[in-house]
Biotite code that builds the C-alpha atoms (Angstrom):
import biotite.structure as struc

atoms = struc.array([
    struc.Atom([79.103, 79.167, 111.510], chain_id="A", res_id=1, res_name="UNK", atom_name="CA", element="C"),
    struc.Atom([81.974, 79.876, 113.886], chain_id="A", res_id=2, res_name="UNK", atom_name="CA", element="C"),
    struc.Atom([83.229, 82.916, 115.167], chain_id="A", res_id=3, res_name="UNK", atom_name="CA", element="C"),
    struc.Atom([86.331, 82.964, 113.177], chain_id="A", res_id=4, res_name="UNK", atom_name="CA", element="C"),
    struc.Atom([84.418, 82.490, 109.791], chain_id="A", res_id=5, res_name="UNK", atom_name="CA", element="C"),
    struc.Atom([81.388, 85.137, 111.351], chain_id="A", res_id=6, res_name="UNK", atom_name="CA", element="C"),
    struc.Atom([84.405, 87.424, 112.023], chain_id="A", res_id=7, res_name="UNK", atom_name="CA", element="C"),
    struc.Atom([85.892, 87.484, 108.313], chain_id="A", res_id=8, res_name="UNK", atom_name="CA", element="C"),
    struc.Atom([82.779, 88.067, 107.187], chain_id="A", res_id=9, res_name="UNK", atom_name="CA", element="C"),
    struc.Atom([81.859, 90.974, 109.037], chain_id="A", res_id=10, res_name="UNK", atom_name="CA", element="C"),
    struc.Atom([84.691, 92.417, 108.035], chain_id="A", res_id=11, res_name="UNK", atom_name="CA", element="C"),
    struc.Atom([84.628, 92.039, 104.330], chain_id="A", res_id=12, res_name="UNK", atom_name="CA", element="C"),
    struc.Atom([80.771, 92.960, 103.960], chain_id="A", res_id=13, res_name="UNK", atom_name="CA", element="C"),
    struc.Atom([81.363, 96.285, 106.372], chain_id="A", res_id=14, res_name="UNK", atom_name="CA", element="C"),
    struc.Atom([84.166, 97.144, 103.815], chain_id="A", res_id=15, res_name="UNK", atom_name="CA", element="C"),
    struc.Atom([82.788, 96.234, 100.908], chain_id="A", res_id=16, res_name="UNK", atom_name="CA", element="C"),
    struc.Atom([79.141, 97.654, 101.775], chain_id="A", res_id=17, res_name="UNK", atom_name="CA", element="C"),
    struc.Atom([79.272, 100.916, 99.273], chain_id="A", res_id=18, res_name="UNK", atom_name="CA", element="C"),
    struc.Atom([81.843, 99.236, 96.419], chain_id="A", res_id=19, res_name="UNK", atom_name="CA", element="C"),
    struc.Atom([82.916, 102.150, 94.048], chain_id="A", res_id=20, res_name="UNK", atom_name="CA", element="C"),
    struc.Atom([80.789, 104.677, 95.447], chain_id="A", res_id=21, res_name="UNK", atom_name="CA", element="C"),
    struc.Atom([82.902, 107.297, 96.475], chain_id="A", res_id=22, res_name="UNK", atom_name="CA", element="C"),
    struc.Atom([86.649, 106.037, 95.256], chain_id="A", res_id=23, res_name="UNK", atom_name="CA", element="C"),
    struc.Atom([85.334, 105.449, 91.153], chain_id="A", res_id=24, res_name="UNK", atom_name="CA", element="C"),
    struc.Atom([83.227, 108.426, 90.311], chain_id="A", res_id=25, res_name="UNK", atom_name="CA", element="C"),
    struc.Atom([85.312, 109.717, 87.314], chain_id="A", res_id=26, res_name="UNK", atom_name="CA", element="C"),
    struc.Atom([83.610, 107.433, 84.465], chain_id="A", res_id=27, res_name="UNK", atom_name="CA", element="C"),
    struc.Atom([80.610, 108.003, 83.245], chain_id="A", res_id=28, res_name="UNK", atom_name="CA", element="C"),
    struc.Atom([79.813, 104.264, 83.748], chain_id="A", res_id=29, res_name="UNK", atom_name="CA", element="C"),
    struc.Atom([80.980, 105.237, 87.990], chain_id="A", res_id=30, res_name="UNK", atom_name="CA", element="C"),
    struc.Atom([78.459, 107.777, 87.811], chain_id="A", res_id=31, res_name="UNK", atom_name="CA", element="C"),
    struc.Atom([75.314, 105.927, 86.361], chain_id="A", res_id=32, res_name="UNK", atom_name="CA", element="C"),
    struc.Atom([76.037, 103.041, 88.684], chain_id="A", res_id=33, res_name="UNK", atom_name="CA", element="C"),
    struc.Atom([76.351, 105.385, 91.870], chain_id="A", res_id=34, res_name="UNK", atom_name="CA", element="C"),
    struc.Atom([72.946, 106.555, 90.635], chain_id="A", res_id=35, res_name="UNK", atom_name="CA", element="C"),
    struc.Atom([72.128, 102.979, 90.714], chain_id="A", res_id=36, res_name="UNK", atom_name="CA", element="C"),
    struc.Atom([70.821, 103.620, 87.008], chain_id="A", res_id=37, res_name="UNK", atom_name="CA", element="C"),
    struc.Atom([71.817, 99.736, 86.513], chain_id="A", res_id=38, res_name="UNK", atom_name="CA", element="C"),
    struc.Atom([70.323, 99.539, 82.859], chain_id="A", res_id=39, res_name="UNK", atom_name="CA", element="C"),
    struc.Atom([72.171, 102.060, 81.533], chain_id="A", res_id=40, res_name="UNK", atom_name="CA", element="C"),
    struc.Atom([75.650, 102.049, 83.563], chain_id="A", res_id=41, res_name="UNK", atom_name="CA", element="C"),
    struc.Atom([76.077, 98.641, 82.422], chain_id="A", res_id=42, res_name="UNK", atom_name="CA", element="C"),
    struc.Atom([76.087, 99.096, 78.200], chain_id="A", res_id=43, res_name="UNK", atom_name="CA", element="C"),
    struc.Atom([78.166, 102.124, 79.231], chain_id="A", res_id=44, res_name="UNK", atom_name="CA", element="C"),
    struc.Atom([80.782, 100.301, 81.410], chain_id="A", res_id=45, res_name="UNK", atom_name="CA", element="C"),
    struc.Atom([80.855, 98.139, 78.365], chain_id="A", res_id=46, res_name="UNK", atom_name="CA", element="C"),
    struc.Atom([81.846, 100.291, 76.104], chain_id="A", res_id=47, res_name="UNK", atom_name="CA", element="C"),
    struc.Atom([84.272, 102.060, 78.405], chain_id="A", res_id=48, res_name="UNK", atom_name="CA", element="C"),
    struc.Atom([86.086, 98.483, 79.498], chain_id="A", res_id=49, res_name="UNK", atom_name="CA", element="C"),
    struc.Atom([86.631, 97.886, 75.856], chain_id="A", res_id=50, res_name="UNK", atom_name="CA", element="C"),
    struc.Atom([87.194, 101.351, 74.529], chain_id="A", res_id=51, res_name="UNK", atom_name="CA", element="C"),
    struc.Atom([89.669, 102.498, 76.998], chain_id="A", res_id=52, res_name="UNK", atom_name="CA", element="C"),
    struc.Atom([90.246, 99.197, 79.226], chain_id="A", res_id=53, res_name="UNK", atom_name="CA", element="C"),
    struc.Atom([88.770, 100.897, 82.442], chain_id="A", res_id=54, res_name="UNK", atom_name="CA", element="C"),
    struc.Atom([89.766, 99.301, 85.545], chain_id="A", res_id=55, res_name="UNK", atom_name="CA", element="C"),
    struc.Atom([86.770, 100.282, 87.254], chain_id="A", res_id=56, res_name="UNK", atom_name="CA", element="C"),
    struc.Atom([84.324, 99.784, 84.818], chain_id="A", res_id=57, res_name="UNK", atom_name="CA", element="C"),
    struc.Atom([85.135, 96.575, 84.554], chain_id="A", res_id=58, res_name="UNK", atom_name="CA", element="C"),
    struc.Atom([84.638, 96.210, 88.158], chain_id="A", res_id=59, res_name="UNK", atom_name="CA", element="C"),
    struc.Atom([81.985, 97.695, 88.101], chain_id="A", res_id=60, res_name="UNK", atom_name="CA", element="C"),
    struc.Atom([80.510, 95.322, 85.376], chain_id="A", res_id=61, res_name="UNK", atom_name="CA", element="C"),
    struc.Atom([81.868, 92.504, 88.352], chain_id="A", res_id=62, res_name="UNK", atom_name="CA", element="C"),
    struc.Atom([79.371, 93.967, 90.484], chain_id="A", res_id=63, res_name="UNK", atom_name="CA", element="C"),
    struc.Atom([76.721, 94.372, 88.418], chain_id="A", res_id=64, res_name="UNK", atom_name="CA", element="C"),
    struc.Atom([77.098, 90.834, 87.469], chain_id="A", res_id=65, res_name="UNK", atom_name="CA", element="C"),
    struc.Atom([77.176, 89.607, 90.894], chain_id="A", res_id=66, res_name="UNK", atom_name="CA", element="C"),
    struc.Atom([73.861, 90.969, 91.962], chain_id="A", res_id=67, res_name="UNK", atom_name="CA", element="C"),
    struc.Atom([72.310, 91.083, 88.574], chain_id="A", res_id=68, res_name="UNK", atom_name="CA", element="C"),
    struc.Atom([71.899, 94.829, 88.499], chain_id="A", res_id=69, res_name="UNK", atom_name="CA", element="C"),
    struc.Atom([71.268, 95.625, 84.841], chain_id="A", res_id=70, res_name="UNK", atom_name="CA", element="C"),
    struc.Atom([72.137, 92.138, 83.153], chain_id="A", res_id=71, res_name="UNK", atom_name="CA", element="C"),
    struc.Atom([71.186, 88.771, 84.889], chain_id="A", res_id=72, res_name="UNK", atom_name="CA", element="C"),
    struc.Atom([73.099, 87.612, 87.754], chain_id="A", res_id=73, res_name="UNK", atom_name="CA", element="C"),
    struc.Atom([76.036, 85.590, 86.750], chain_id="A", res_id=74, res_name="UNK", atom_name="CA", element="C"),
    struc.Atom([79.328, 85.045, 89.612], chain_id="A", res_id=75, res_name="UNK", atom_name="CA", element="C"),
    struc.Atom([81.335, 83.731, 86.627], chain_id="A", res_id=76, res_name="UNK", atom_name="CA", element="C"),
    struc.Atom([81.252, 86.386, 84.818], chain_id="A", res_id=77, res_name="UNK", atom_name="CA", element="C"),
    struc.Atom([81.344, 88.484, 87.591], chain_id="A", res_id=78, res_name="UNK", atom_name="CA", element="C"),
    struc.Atom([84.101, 86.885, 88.670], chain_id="A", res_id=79, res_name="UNK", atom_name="CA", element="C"),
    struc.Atom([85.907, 87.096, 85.857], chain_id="A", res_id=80, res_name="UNK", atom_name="CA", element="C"),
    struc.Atom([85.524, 91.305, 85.722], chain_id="A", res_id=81, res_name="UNK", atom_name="CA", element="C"),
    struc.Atom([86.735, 92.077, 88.901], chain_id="A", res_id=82, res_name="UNK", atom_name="CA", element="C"),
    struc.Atom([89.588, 89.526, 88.018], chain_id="A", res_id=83, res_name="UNK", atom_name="CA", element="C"),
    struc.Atom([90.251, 91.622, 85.192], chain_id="A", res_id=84, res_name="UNK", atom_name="CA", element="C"),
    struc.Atom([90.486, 94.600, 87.086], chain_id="A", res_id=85, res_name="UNK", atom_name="CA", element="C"),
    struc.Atom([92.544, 93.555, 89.753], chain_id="A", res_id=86, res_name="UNK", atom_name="CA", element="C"),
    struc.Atom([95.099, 92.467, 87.507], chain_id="A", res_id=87, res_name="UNK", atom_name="CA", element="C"),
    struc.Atom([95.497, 95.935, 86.002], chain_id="A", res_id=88, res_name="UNK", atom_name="CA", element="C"),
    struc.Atom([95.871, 96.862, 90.112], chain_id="A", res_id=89, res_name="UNK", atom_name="CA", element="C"),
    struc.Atom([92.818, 98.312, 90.818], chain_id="A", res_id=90, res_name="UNK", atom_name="CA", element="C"),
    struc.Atom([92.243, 97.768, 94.983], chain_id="A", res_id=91, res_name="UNK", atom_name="CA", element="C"),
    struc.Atom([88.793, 97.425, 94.947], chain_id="A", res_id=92, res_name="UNK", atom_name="CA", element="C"),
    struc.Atom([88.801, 94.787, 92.729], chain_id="A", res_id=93, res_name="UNK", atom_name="CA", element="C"),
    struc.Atom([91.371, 92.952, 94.454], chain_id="A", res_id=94, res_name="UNK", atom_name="CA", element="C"),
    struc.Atom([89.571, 93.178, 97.788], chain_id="A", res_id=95, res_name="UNK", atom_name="CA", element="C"),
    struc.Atom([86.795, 91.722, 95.881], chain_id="A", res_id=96, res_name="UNK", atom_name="CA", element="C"),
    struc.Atom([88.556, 89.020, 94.789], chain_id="A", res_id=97, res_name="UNK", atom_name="CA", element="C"),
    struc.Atom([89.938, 88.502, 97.979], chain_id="A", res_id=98, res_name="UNK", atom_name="CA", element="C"),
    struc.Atom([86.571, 88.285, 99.136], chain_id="A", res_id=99, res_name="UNK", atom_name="CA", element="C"),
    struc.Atom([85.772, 85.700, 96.728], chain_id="A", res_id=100, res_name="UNK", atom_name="CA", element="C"),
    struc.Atom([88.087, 83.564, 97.642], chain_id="A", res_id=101, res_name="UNK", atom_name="CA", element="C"),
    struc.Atom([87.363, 84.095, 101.035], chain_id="A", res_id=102, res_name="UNK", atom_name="CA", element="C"),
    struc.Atom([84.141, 82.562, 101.577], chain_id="A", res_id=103, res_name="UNK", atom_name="CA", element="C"),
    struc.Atom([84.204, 80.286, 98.141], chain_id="A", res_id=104, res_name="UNK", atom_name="CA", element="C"),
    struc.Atom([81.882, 82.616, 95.634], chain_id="A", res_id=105, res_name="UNK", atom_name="CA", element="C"),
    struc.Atom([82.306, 80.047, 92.559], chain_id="A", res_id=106, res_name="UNK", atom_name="CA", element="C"),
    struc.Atom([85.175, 78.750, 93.664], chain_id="A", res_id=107, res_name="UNK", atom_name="CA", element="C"),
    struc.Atom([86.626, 76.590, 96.061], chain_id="A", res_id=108, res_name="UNK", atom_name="CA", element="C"),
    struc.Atom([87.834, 78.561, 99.754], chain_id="A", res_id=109, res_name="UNK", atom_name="CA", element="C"),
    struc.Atom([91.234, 79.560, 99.878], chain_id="A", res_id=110, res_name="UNK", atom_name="CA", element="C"),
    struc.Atom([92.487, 81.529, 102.719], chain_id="A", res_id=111, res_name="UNK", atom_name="CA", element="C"),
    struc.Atom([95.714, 81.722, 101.129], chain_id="A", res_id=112, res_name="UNK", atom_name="CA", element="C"),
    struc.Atom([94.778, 83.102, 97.893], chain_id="A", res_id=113, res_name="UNK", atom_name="CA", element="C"),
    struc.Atom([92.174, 85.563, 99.730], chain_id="A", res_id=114, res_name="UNK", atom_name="CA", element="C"),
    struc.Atom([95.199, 87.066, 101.857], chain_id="A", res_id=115, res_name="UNK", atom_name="CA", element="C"),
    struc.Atom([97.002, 87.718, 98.862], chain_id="A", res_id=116, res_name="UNK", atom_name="CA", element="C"),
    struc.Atom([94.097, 89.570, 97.123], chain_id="A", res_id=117, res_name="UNK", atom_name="CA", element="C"),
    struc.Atom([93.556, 91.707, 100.591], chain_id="A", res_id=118, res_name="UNK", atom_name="CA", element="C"),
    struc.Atom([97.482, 92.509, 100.731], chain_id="A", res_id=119, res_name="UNK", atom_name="CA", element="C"),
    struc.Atom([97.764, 93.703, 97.414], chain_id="A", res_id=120, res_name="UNK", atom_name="CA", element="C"),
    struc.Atom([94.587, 96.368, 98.259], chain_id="A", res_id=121, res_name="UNK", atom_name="CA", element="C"),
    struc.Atom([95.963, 96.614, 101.554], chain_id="A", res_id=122, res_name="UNK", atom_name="CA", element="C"),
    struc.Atom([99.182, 97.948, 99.999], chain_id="A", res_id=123, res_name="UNK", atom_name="CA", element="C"),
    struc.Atom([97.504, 100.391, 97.790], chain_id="A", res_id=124, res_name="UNK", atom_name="CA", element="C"),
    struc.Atom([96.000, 102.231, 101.676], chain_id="A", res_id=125, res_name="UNK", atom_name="CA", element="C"),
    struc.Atom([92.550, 100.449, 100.872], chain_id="A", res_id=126, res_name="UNK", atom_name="CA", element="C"),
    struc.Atom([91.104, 100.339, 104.381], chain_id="A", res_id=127, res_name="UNK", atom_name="CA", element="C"),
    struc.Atom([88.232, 97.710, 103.624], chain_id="A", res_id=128, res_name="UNK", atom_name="CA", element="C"),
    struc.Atom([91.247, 95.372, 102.911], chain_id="A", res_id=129, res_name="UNK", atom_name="CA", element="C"),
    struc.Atom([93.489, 96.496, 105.076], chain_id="A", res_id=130, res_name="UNK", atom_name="CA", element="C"),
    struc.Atom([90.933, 95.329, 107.586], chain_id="A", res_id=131, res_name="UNK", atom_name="CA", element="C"),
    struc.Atom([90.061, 92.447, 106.257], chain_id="A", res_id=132, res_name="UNK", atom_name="CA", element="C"),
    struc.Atom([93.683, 91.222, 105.885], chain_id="A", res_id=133, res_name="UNK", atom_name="CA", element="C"),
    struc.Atom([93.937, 92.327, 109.806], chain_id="A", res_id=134, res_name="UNK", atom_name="CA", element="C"),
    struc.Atom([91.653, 89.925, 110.412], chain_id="A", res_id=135, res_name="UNK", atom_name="CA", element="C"),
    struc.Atom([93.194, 87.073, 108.600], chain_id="A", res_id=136, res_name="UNK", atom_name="CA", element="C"),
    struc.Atom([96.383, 87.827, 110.366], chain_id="A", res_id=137, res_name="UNK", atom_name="CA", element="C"),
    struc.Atom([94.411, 87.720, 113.769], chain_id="A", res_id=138, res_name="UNK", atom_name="CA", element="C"),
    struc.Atom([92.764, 84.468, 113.445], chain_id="A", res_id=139, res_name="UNK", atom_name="CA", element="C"),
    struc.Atom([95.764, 83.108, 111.541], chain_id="A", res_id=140, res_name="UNK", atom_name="CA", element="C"),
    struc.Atom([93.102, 82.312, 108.458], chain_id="A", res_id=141, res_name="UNK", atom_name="CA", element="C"),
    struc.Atom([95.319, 81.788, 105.213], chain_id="A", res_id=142, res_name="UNK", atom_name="CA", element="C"),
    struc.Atom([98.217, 83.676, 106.530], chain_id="A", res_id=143, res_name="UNK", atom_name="CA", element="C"),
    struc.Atom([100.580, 83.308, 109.636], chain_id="A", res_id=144, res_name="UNK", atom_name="CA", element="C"),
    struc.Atom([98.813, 84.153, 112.972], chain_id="A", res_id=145, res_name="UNK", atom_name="CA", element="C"),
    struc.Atom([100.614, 87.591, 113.641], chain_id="A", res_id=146, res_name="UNK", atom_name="CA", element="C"),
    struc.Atom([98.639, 89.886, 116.439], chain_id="A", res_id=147, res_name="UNK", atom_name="CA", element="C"),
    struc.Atom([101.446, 92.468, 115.686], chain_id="A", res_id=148, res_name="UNK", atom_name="CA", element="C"),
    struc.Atom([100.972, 92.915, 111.918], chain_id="A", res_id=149, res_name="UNK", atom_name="CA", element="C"),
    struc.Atom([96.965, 92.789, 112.690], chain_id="A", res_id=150, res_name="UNK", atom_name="CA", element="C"),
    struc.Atom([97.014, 95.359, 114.833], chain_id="A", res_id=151, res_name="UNK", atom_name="CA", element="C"),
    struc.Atom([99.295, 97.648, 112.649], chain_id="A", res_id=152, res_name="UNK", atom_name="CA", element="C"),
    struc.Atom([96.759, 96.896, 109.581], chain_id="A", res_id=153, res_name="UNK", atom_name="CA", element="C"),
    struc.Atom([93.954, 97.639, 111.842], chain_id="A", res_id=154, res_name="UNK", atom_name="CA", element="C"),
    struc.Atom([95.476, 101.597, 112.701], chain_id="A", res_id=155, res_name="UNK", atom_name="CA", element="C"),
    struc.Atom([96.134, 101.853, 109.277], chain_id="A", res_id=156, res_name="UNK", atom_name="CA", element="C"),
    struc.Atom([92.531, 100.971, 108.374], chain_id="A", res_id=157, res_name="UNK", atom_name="CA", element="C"),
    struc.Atom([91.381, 103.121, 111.239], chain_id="A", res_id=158, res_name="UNK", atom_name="CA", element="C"),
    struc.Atom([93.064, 106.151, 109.939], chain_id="A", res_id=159, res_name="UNK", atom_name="CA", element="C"),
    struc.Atom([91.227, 106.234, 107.327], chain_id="A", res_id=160, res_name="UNK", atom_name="CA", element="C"),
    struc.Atom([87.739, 105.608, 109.475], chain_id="A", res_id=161, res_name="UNK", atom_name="CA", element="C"),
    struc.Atom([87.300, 101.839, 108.610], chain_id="A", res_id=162, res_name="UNK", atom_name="CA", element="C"),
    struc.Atom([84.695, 101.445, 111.036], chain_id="A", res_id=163, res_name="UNK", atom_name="CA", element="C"),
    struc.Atom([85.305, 97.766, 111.160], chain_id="A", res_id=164, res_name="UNK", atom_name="CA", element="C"),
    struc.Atom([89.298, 98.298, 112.141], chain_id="A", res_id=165, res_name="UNK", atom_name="CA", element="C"),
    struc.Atom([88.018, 101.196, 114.677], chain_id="A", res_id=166, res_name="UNK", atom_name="CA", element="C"),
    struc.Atom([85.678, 98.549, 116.660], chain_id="A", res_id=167, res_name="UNK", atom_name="CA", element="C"),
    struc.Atom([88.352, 96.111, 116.236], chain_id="A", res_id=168, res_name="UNK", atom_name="CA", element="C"),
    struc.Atom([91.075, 97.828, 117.962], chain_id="A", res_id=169, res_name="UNK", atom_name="CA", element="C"),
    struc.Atom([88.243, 98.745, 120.785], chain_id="A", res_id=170, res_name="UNK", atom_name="CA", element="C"),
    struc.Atom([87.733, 95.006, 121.047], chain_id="A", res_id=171, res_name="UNK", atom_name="CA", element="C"),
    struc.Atom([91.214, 94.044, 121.436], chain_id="A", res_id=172, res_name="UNK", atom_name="CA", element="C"),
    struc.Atom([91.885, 97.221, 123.859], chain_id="A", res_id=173, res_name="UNK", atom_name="CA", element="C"),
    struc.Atom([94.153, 98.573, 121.644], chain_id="A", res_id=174, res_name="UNK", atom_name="CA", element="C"),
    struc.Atom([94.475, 102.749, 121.050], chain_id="A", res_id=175, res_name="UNK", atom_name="CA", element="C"),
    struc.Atom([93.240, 104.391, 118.277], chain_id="A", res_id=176, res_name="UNK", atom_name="CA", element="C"),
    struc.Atom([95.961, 106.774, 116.409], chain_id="A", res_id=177, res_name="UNK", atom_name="CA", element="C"),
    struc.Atom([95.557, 109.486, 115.112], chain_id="A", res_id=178, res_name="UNK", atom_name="CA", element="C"),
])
């Protein structure tokens, strides 16, 4: 693996390390999954995607399905919830998918498509993908190679304590604002 493709990882599993933890707590599907009470959260984030067409329980059900917490592991369907999600706008979601794309989870690599997903999160003031779209537009991965625009998503990101954009903008020598 090179540094490029070690680099855009780091940055998308430091974001994406606590998915939904803090940012989806409202549902009662949110809550049983922060409690990690897997069994459970997932008939209720059932329910609540189909009753009320929650956004984030159906990501949520994308992450249960991607690491098998509470039903058996399955990407496609995993997949295929967070896809939901993100099309109803919900950032996390699209940063996942953007993450998906990113490194080819059931499906083939695309830098291009990844970017997308991570600017559309990125434009919502979602700091994982803010970062992560930083660090497509530093390594010129699926996007123009733009130092400029990296560094602004990087402050942006770092604003909101992205520890990944912080260390970043250390790296590069760049000030932190406040």
């Amino acid at each position: 693996m090179n540094y490029r493709t070690f680099s855009l990882q780091c940055t998308v599993w430091l974001g994406f390390a606590a998915v939904g933890s803090a940012s989806a707590a409202t549902s009662m599907c949110s809550v049983l999954a922060s409690a990690q009470q897997y069994d459970l959260a997932y008939k209720v984030c059932l329910k609540e995607s189909k009753e009320q067409n929650s956004a984030k329980s159906q990501s949520w059900l994308g992450y249960m399905y991607e690491n098998g917490l509470g039903t058996k592991q399955n990407f496609i369907l995993g997949r295929a919830w967070y896809l939901k999600s993100a099309h109803q706008g919900y950032a996390i979601s699209q940063a996942w998918m953007g993450y998906i794309n990113l490194v080819g989870q059931g499906v083939k690599i695309d830098y291009g498509k990844a970017s997308r997903w991570f600017k559309k999160a990125a434009d919502q003031d979602y700091a994982p993908a803010q970062s992560s779209l930083a660090n497509m537009y530093e390594l010129g991965y699926g996007v123009a190679k733009d130092l400029k625009r990296a560094i602004s998503l990087y402050q942006k990101a770092a604003a909101q304590n992205d520890q990944y954009a912080i260390s970043s903008l250390e790296r590069l020598k760049i000030p932190i604002k406040p």
